[in-house]
Each structure stands twice: as C-alpha cells, then as structure tokens.
N, C-alpha and C positions, 0 to 999 in steps of 0.2 A: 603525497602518498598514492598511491596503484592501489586499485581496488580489482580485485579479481569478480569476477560477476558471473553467473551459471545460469541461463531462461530452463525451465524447466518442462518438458510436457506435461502432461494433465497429471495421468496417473504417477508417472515417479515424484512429480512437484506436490502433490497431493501426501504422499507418503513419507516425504522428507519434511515436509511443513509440522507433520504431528510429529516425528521424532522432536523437533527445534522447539517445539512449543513445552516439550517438558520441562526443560531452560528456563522457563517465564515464569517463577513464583508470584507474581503479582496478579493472572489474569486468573479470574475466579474460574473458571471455565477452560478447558484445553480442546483446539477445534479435531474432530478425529478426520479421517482423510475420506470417508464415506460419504462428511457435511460438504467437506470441497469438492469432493466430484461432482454432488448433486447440486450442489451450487452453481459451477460453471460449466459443465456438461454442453449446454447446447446456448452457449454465449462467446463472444469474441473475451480473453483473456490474456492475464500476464503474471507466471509464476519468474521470481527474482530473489537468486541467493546471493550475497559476498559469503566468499571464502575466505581462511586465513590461517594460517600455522598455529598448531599450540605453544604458549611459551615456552612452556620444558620440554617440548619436542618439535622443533622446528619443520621436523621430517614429516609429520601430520598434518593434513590441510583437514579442516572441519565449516560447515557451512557456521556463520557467527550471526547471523543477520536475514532477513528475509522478510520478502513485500506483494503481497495479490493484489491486482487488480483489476475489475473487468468492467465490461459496457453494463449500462442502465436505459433502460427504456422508456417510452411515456407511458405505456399501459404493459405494467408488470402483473404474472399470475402468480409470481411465490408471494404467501403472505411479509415475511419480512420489507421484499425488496418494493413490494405494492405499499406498505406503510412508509418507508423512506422517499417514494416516490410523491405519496400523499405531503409528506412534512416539509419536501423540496419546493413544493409549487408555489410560485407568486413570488422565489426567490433563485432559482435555477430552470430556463426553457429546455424542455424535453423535445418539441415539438421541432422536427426537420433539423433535429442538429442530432452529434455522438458526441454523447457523455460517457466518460469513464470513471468509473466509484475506486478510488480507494478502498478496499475491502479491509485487509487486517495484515501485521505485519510486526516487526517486534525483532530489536538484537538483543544479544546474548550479554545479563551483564558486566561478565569483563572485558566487552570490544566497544560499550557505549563509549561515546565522545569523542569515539576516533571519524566519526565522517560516512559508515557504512550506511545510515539510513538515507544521508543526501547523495551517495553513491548510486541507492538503488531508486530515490526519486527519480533522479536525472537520467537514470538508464528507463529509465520508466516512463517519462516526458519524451524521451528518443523516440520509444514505440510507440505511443500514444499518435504522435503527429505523424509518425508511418505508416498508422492501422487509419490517418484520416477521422480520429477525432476531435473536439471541439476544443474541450475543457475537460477540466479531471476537480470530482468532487469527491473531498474526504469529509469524515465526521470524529470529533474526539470530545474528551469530556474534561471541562474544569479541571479535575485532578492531574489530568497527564500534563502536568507542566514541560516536563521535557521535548514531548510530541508538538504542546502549542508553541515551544519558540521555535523547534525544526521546522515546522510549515510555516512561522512567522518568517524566518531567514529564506525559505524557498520561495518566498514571497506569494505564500496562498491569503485571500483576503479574506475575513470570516463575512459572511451576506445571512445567517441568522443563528440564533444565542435561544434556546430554551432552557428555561431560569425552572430549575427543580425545586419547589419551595421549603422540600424536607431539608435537602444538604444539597445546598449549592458547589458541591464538590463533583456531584452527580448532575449536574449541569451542563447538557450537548452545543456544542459550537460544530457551526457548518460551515465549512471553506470548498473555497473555488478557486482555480487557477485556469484563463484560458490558454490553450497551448497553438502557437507557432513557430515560426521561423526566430524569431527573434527571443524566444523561451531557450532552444536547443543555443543558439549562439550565445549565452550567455550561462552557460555551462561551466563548472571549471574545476570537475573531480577528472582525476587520468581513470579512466575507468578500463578493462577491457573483458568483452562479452564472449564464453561458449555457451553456444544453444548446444542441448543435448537434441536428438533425435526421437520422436515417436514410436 
C-alpha cells in the first residue's frame, strides 16, 4: 500500500491536528491547536498526516491519521515536559545526546489496521535521523493495546513500566527506539512525503 504523507508547519499542523482529533471518541480530552503551538513554538518538531480517499467518495482526500513529535531536553521549564523528564532519568540519558518524545497522535477509526500509524513512524524515523537525533522516546498506557503491539512491531523496547495501583489499565509503559542508518534501511512502508510551506 502507498501511503501518502503531508509534514505540516506549525500553525496549519496545529489547526488540522484539533480538527482530526474530533474523530477520536476515546481520548478523554481533545488537544486545541493554542496547546500545540505553545508547546512546540520554540522547539525542533515534527507535524505528520497520511491522507486517503473517502470510500464513497473516492474524489475526497481527508487527512485519516496523524503523528507529533518533538525534541526533549535535560533541563525542561514547561511543568509537564520537566515531570517526564524527571520520570525518564536513570532510564533514558538526556545528557549531550537528542532525544525526540513522541508527543500524541491517533488514526481515524475506520483507516485503523491498514499500516498509516507505521507509515507515519517511519517517516518520522526518516526525520528524526536528518534533524541528527539520537533516539525517539514515546510513552502509552496499559490500555492502549493496539499502540503497545505498533511500537512492539516497530521495534520500540519498553526501558520502564509504572504500575498504577488503582487500575492497572492506567499503567504508563516508556519505550525507546535509538535511530540510525540501519533503523531507515529497514523500513518497508512506500510512503511518499509533501512538506507544505510556512
């Protein structure tokens, strides 16, 4: 399968992310495009849509899929990204390397299963190793079953498990992937990339 793929600048990737995320009944929370800006705003980043036809309208292309991600630092000042970096330490080194966080992401549920989220890792891995970073750290939780076996098959390894005592469903698993040369060659979505312009 061809996956068609679109990088986004800030602003329009920002505003296309919260249209996509009304699609997502399950996330308790829908991110608005004000949270993303000020989130990545003055960070190296990476907005990633697959595109795809509607079935009863083949003539419509709609984004179905979509993946952020951006660098992490050792000494973060946003309180979130300061507490993830606190829960990282003594399991991922910040210290003279780039790391890239997986940030948030999520397809449409009638394009799951077709390939678009390993579509947009791998185009994701592409940048990653062109922007000169290290490793790419995601975080997901127990429940997301479908998430853990995608990052199992991309071969992310989980390096720490905190055990929610309430509901182990609500349980964060942290994976790491380091990215190379040998990461990109072992690729095997047909993907192909427009950057839109700034």
């Amino acid at each position: 399968m061809d996956y068609q793929i679109r990088a986004y600048p800030l602003q329009q990737g920002a505003l296309e992310v919260e249209y996509i995320e009304e699609f997502f009944s399950e996330y308790p929370r829908h991110k608005k495009a004000s949270e993303i800006i000020d989130r990545l705003g003055d960070r190296v980043h990476s907005i990633l849509m697959t595109e795809a036809a509607l079935p009863d309208e083949p003539g419509t292309v709609v984004p179905v899929s979509y993946k952020i991600a951006h660098e992490i630092r050792d000494q973060e000042t946003d309180p979130i990204l300061a507490d993830l970096v606190d829960r990282l330490r003594g399991t991922i080194d910040l210290v003279g390397r780039r790391v890239v966080y997986q940030w948030i992401g999520g397809t449409r549920t009638d394009w799951r299963g077709q390939g678009h989220f390993r579509a947009l890792t791998e185009e994701q891995e592409v940048w990653a190793h062109g922007a000169g970073f290290d490793e790419i750290v995601a975080k997901t939780k127990n429940k997301f079953y479908e998430m853990r076996s995608a990052l199992d098959h991309l071969r992310f390894e989980v390096v720490k498990l905190e055990v929610d005592r309430k509901d182990s469903q609500e349980s964060k698993l942290y994976l790491r992937k380091r990215i190379g040369q040998h990461v990109i060659d072992r690729h095997r979505g047909r993907r192909s990339l427009v950057r839109l312009g700034d």
